[in-house]
HTML snippet that shows the backbone in 3Dmol.js (N, CA, C, O; Angstrom):
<script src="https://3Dmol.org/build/3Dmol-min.js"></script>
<div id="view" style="width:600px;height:400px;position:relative"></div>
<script>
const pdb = `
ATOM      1  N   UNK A   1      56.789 102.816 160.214  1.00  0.00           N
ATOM      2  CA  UNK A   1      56.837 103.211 158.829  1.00  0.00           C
ATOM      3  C   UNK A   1      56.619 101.976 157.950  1.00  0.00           C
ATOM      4  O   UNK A   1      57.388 101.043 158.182  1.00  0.00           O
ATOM      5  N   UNK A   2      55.635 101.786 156.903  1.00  0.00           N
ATOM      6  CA  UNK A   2      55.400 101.418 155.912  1.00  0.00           C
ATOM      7  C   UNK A   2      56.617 100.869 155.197  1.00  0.00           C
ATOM      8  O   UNK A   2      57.362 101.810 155.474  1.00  0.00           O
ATOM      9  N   UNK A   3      57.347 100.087 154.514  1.00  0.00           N
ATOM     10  CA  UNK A   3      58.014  99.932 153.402  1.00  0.00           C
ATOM     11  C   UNK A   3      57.685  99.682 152.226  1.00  0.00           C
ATOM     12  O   UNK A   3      56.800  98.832 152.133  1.00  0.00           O
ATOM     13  N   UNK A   4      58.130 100.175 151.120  1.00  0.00           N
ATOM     14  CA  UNK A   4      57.619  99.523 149.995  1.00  0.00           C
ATOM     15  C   UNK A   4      57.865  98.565 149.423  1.00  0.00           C
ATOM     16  O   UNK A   4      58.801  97.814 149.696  1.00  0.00           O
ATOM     17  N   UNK A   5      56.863  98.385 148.299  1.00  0.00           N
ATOM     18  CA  UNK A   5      57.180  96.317 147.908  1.00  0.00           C
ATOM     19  C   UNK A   5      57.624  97.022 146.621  1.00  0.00           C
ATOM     20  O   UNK A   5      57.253  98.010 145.987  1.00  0.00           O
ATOM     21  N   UNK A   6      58.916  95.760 146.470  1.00  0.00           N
ATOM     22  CA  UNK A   6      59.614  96.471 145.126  1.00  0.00           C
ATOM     23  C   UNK A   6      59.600  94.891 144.543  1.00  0.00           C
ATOM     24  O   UNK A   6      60.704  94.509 144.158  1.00  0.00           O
ATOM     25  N   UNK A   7      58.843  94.226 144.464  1.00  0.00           N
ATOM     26  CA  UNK A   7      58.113  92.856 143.799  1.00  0.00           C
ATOM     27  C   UNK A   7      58.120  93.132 142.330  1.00  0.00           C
ATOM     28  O   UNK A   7      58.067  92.125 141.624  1.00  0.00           O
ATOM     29  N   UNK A   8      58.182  94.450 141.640  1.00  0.00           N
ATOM     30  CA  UNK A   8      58.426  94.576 140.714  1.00  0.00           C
ATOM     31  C   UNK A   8      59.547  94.790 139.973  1.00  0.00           C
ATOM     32  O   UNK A   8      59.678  95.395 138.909  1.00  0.00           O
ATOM     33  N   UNK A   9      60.315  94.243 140.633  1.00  0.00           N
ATOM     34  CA  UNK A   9      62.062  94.552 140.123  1.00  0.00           C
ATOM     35  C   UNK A   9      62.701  92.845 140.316  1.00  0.00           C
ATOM     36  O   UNK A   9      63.868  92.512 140.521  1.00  0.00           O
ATOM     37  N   UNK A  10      61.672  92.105 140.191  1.00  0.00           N
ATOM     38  CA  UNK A  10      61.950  90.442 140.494  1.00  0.00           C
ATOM     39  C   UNK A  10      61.947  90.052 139.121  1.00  0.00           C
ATOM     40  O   UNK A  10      62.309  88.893 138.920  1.00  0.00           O
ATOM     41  N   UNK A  11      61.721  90.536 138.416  1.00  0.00           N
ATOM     42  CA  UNK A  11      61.745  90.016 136.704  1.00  0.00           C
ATOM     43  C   UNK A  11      63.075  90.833 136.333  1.00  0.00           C
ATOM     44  O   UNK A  11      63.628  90.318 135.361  1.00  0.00           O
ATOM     45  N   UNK A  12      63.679  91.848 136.780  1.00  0.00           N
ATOM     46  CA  UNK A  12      64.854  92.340 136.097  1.00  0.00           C
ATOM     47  C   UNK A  12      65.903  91.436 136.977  1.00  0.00           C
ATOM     48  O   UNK A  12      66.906  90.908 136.496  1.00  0.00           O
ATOM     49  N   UNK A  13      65.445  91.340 138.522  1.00  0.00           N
ATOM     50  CA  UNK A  13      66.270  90.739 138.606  1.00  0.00           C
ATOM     51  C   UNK A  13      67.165  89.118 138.553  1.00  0.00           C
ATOM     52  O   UNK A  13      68.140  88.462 138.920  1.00  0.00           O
ATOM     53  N   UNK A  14      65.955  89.169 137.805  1.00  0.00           N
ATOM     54  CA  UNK A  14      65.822  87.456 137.198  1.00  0.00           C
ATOM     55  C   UNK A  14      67.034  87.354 135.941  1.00  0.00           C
ATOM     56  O   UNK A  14      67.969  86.557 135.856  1.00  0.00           O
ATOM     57  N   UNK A  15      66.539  88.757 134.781  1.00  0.00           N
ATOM     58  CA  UNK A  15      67.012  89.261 134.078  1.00  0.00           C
ATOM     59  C   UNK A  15      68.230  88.686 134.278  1.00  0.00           C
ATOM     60  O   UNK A  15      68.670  87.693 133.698  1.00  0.00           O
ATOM     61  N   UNK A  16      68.833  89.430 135.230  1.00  0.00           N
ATOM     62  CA  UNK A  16      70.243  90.007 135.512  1.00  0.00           C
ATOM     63  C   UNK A  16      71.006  88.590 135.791  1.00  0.00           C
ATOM     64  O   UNK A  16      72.185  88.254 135.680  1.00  0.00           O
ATOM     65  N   UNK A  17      69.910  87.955 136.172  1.00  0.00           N
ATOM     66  CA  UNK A  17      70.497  86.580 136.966  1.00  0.00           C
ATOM     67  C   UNK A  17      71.188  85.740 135.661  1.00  0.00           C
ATOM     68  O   UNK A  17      72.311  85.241 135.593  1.00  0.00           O
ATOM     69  N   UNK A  18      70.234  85.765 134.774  1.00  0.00           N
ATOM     70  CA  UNK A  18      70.466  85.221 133.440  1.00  0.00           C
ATOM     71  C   UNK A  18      71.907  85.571 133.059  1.00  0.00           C
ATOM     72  O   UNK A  18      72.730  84.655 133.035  1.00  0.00           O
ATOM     73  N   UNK A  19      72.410  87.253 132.655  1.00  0.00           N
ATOM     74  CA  UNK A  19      73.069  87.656 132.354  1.00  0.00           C
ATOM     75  C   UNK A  19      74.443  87.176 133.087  1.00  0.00           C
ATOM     76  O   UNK A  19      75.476  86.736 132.583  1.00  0.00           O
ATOM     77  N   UNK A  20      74.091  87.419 134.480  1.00  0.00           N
ATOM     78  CA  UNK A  20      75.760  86.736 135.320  1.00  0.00           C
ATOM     79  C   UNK A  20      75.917  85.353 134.595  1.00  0.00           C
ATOM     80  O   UNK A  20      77.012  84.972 134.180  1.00  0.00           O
ATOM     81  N   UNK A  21      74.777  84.629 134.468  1.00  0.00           N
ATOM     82  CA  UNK A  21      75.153  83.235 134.225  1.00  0.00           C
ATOM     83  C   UNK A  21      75.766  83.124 132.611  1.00  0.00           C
ATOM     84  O   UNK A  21      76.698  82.387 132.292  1.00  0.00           O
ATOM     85  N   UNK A  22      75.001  84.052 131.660  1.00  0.00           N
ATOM     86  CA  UNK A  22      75.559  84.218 130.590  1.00  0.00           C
ATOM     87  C   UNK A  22      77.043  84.416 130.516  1.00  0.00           C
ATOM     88  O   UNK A  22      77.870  83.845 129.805  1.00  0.00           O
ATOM     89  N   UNK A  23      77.181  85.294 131.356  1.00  0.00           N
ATOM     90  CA  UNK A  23      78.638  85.756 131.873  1.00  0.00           C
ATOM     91  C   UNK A  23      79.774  84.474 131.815  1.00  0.00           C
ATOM     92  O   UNK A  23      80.726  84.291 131.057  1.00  0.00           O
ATOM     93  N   UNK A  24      79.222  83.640 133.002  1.00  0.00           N
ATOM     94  CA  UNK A  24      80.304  82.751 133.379  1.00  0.00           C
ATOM     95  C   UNK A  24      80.520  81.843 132.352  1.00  0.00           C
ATOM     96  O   UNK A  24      81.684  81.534 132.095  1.00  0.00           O
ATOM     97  N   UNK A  25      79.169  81.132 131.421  1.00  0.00           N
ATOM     98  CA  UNK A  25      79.134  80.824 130.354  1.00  0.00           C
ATOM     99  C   UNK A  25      80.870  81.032 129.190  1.00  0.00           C
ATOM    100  O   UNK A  25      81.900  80.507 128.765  1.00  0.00           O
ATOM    101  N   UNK A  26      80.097  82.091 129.237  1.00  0.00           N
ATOM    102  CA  UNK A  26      81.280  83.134 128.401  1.00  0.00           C
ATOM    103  C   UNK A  26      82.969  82.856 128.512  1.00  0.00           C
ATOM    104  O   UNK A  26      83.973  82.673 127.824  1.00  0.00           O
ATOM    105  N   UNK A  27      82.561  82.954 129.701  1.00  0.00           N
ATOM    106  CA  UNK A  27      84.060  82.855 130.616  1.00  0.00           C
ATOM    107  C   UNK A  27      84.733  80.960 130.627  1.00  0.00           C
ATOM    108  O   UNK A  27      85.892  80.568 130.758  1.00  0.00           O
ATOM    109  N   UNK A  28      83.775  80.367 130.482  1.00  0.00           N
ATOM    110  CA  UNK A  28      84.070  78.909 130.702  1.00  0.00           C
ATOM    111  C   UNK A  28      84.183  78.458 129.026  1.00  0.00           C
ATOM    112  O   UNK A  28      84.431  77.298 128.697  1.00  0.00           O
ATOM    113  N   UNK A  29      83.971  79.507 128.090  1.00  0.00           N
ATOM    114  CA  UNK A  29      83.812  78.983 126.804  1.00  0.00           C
ATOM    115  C   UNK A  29      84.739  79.838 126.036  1.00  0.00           C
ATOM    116  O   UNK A  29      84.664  80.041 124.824  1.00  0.00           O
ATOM    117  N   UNK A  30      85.649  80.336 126.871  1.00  0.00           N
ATOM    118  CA  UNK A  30      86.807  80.860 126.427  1.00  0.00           C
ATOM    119  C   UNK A  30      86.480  82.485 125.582  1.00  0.00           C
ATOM    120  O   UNK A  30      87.461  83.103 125.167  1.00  0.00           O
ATOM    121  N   UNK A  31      85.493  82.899 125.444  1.00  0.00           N
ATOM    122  CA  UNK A  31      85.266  84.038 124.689  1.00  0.00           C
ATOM    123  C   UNK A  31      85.741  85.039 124.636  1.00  0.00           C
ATOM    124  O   UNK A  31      86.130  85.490 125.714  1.00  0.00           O
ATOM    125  N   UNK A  32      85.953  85.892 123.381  1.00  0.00           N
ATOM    126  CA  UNK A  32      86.958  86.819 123.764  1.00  0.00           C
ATOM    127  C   UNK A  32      86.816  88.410 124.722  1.00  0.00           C
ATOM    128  O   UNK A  32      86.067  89.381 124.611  1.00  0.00           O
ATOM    129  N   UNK A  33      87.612  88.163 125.386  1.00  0.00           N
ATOM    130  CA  UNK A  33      87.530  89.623 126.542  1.00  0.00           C
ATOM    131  C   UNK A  33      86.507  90.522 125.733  1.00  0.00           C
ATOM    132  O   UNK A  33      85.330  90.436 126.083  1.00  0.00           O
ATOM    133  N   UNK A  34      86.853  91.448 124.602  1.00  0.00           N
ATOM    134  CA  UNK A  34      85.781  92.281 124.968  1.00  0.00           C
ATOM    135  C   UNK A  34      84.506  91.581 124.892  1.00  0.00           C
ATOM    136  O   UNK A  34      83.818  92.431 124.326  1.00  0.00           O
ATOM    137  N   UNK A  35      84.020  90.940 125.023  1.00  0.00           N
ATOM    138  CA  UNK A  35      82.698  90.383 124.538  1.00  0.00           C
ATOM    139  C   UNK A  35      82.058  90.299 125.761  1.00  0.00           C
ATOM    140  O   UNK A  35      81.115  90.974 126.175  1.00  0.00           O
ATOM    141  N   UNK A  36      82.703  89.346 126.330  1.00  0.00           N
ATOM    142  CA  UNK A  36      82.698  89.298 128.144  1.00  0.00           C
ATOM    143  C   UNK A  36      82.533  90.683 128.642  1.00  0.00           C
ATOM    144  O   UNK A  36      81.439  90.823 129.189  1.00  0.00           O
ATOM    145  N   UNK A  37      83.255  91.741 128.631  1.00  0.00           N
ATOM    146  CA  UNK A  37      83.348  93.132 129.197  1.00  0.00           C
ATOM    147  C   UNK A  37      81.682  94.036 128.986  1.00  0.00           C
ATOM    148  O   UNK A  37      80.913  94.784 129.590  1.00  0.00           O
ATOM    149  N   UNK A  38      81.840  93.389 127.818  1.00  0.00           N
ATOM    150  CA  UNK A  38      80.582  94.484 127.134  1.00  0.00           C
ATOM    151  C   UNK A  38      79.217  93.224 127.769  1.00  0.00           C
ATOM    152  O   UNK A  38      78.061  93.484 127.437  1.00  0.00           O
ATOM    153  N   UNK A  39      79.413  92.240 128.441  1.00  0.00           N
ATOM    154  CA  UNK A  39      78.104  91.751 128.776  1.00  0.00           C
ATOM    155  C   UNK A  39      78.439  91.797 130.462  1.00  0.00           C
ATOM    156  O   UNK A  39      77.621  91.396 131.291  1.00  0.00           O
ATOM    157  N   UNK A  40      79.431  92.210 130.728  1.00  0.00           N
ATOM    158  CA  UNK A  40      79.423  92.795 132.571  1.00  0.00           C
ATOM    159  C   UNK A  40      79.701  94.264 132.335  1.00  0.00           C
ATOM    160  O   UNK A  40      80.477  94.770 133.146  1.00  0.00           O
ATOM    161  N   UNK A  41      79.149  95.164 131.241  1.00  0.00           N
ATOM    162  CA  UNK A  41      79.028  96.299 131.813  1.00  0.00           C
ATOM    163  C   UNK A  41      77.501  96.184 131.191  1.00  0.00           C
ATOM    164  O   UNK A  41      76.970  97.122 131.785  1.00  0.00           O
ATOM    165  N   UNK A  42      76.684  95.727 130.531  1.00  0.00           N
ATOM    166  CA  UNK A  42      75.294  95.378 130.427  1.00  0.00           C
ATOM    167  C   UNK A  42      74.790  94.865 131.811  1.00  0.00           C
ATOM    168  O   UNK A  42      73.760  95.435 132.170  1.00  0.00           O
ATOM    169  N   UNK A  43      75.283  93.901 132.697  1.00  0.00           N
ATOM    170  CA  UNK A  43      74.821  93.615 133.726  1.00  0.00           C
ATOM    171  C   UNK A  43      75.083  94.896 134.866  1.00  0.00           C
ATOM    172  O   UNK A  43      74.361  95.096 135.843  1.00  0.00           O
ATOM    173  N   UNK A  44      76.214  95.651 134.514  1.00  0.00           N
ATOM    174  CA  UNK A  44      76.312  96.213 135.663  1.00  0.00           C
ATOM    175  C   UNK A  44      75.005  97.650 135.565  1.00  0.00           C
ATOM    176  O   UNK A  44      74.282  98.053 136.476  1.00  0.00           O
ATOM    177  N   UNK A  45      75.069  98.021 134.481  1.00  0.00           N
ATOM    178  CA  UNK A  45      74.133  98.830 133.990  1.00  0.00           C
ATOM    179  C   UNK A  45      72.297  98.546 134.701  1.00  0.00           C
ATOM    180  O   UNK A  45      71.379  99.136 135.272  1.00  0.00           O
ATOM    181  N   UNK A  46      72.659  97.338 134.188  1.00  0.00           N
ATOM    182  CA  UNK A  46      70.696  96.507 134.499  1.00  0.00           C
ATOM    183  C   UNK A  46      70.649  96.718 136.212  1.00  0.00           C
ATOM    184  O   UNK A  46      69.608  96.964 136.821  1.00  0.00           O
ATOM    185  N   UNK A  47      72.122  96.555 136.909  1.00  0.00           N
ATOM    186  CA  UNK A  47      71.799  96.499 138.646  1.00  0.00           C
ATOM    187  C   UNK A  47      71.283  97.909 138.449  1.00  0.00           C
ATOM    188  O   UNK A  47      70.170  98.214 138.878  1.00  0.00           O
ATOM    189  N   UNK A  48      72.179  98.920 137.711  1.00  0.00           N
ATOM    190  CA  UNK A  48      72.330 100.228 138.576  1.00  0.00           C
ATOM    191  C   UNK A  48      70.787 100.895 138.101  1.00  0.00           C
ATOM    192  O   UNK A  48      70.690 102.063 138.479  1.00  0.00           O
ATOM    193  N   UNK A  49      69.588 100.396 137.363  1.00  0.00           N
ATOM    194  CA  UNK A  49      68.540 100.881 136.997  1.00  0.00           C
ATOM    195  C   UNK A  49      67.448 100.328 137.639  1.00  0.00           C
ATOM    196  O   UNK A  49      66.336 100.849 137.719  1.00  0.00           O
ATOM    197  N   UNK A  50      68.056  98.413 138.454  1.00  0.00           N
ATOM    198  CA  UNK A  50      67.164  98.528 139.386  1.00  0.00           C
ATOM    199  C   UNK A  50      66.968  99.258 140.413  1.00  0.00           C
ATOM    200  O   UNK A  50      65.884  99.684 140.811  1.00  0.00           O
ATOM    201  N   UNK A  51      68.606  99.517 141.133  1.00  0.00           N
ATOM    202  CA  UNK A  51      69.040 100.495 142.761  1.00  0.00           C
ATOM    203  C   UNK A  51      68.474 102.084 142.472  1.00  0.00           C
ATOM    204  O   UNK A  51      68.276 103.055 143.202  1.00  0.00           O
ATOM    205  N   UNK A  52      68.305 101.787 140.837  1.00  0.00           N
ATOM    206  CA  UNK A  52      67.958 103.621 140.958  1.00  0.00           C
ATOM    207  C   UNK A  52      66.289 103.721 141.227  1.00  0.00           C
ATOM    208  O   UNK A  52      65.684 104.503 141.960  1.00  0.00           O
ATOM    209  N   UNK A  53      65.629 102.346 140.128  1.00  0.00           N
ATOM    210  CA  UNK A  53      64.042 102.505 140.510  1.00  0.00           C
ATOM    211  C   UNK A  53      63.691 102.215 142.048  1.00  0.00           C
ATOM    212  O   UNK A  53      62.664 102.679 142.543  1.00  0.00           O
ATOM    213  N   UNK A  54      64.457 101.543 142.675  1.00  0.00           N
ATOM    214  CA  UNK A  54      64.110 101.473 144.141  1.00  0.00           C
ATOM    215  C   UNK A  54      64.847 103.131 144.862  1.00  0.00           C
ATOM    216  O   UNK A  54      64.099 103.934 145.421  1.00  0.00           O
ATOM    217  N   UNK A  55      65.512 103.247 144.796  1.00  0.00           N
ATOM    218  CA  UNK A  55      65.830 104.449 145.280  1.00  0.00           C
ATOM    219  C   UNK A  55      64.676 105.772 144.984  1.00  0.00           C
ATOM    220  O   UNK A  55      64.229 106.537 145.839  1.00  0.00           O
ATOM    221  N   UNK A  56      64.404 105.763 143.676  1.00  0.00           N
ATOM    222  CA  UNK A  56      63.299 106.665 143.917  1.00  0.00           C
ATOM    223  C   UNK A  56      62.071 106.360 144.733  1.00  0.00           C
ATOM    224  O   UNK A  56      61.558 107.202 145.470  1.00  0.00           O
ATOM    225  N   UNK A  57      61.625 105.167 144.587  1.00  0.00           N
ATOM    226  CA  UNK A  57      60.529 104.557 145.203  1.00  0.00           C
ATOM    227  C   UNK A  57      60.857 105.200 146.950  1.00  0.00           C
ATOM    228  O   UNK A  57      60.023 105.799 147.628  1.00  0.00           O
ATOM    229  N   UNK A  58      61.934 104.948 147.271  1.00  0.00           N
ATOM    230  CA  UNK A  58      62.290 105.256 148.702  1.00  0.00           C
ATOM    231  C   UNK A  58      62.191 106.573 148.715  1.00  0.00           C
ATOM    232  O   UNK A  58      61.766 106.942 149.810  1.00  0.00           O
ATOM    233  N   UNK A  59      62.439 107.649 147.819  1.00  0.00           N
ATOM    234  CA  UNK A  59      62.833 109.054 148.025  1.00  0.00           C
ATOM    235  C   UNK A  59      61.142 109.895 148.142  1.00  0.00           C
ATOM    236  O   UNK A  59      60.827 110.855 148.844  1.00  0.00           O
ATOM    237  N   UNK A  60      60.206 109.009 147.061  1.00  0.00           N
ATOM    238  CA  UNK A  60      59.039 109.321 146.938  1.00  0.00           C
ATOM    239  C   UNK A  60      58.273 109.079 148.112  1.00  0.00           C
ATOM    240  O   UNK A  60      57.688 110.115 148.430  1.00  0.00           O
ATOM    241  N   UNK A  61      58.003 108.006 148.991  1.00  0.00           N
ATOM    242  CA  UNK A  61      57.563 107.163 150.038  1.00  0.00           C
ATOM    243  C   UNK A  61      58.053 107.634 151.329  1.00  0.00           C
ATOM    244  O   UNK A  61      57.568 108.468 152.094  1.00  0.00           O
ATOM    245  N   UNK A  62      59.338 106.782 151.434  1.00  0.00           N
ATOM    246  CA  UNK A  62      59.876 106.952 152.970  1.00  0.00           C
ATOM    247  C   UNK A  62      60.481 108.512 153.172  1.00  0.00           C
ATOM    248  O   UNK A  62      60.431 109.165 154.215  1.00  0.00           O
ATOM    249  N   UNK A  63      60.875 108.793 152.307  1.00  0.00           N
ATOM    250  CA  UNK A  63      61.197 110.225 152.602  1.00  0.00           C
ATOM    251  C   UNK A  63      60.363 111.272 152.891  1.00  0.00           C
ATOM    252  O   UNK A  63      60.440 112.251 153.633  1.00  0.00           O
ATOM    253  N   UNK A  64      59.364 110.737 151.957  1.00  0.00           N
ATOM    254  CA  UNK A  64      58.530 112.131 151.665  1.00  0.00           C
ATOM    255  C   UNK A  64      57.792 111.820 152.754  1.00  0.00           C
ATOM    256  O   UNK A  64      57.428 112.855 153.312  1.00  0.00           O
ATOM    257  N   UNK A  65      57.253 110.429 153.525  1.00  0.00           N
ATOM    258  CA  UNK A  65      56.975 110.469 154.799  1.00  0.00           C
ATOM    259  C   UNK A  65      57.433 111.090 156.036  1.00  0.00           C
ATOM    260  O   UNK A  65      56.722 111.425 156.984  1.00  0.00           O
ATOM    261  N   UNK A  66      58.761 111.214 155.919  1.00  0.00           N
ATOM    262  CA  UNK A  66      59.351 111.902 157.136  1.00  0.00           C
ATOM    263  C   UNK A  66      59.629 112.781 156.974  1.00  0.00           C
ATOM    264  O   UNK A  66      60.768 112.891 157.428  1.00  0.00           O
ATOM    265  N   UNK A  67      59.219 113.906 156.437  1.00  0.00           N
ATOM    266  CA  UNK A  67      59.209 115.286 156.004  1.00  0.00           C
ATOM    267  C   UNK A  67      58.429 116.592 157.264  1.00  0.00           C
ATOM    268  O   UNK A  67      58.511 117.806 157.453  1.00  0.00           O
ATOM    269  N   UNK A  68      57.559 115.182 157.986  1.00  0.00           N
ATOM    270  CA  UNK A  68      56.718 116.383 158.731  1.00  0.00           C
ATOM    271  C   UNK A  68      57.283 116.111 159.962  1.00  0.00           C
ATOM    272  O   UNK A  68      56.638 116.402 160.970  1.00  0.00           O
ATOM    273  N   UNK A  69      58.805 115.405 160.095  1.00  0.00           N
ATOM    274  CA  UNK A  69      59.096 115.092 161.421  1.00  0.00           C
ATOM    275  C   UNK A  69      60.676 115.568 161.202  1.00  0.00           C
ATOM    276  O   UNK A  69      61.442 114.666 160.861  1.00  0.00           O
ATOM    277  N   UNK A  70      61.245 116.927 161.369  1.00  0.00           N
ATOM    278  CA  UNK A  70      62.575 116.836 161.044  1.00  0.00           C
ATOM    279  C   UNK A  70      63.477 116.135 161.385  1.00  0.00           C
ATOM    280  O   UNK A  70      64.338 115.733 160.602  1.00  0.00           O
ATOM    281  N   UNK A  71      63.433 115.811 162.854  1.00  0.00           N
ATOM    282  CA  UNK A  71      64.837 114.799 162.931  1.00  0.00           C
ATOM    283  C   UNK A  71      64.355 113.495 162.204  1.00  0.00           C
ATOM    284  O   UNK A  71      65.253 112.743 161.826  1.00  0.00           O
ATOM    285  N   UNK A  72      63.215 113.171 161.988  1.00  0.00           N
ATOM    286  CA  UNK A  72      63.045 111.817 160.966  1.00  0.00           C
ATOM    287  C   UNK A  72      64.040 111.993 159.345  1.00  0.00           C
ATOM    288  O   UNK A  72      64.897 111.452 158.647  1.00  0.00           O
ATOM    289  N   UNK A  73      63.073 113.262 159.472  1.00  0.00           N
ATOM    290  CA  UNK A  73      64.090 113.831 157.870  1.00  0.00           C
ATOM    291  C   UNK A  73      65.192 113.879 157.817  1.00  0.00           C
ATOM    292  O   UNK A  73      65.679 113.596 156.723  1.00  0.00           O
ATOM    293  N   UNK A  74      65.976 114.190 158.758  1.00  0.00           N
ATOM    294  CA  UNK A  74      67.734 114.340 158.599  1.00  0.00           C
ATOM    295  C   UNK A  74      68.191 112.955 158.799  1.00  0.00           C
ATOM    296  O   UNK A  74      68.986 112.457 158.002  1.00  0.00           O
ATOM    297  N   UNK A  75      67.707 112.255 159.887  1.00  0.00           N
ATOM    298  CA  UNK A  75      68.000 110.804 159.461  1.00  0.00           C
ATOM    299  C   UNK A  75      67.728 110.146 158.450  1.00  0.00           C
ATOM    300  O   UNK A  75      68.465 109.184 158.233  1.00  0.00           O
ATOM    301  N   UNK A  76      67.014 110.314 157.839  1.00  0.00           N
ATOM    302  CA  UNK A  76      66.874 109.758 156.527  1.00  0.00           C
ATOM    303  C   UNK A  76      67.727 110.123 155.214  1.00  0.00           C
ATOM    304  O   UNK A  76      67.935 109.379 154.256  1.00  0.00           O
ATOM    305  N   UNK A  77      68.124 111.308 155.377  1.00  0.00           N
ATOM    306  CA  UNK A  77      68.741 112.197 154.588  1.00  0.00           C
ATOM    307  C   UNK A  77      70.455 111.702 155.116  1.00  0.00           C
ATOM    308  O   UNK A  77      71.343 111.673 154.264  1.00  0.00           O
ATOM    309  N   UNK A  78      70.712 111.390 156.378  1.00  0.00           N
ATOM    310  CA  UNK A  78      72.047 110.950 155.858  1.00  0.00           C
ATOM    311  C   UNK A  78      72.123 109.524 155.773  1.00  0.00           C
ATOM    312  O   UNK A  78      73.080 108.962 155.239  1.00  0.00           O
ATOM    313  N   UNK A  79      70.889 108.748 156.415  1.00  0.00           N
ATOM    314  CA  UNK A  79      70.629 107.496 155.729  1.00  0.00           C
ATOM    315  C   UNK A  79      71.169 107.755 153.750  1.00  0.00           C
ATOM    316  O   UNK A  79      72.213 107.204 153.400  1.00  0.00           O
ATOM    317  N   UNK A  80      70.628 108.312 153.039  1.00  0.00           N
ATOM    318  CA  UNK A  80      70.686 107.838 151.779  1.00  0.00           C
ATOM    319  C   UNK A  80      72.414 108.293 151.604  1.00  0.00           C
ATOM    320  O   UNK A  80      73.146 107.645 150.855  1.00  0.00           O
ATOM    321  N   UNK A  81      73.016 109.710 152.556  1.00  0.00           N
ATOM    322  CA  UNK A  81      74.407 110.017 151.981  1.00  0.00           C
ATOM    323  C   UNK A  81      75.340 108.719 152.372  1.00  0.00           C
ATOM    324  O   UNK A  81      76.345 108.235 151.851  1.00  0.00           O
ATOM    325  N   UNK A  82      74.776 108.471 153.199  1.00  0.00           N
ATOM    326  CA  UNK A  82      76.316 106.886 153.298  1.00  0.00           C
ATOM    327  C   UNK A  82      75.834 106.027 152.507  1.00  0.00           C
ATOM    328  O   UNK A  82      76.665 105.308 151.954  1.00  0.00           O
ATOM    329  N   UNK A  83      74.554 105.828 152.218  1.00  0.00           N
ATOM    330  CA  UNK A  83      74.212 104.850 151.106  1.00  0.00           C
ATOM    331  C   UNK A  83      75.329 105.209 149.803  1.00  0.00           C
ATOM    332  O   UNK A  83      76.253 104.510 149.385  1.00  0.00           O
ATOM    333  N   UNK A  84      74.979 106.239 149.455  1.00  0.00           N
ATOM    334  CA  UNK A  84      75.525 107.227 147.992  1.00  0.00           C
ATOM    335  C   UNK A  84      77.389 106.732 148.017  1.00  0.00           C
ATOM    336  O   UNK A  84      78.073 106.315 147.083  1.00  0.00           O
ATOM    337  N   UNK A  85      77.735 106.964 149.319  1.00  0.00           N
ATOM    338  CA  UNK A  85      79.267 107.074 149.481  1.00  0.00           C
ATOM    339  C   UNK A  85      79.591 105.741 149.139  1.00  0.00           C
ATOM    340  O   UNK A  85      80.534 105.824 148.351  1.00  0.00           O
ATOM    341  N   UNK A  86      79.296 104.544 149.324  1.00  0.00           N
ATOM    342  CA  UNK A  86      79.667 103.224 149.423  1.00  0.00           C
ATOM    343  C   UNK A  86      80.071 103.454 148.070  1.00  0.00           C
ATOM    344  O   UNK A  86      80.581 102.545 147.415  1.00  0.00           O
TER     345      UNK A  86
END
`;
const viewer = $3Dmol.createViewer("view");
viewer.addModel(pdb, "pdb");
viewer.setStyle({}, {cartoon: {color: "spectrum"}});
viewer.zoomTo();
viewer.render();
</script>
């Protein structure tokens, strides 16, 4: 099976990289809690829109690849439910 290149989620996650560091910034410069809060739920937000654009990418691709092979499909299918559970 093929994987896909998710090379396009290297600029958000550059993004994001910024933001943690903004973060600690924050944190080393005494700032006040909510300020801090509201820029780690901005970061946490930015992860959860990369895991979601890769997740579709996977649902579109690898899934929809193993569609013509059922036990491929059910493995894959509880591949993503323990993903989901974590």
């Amino acid at each position: 099976m093929k994987h896909n290149n998710h090379k396009d989620q290297i600029t958000s996650l550059k993004r994001i990289e910024g933001q943690v560091r903004g973060v600690q910034s924050m944190i080393n410069e005494g700032k006040y809690c909510i300020d801090i809060l509201n820029q780690i739920k901005a970061v946490k937000n930015a992860v959860i829109t990369v895991e979601g654009s890769i997740l579709k990418s996977h649902l579109k691709a690898c899934l929809k690849e193993s569609l013509n092979e059922k036990e491929s499909f059910d493995g894959k299918v509880e591949e993503i439910m323990k993903l989901l559970k974590r």
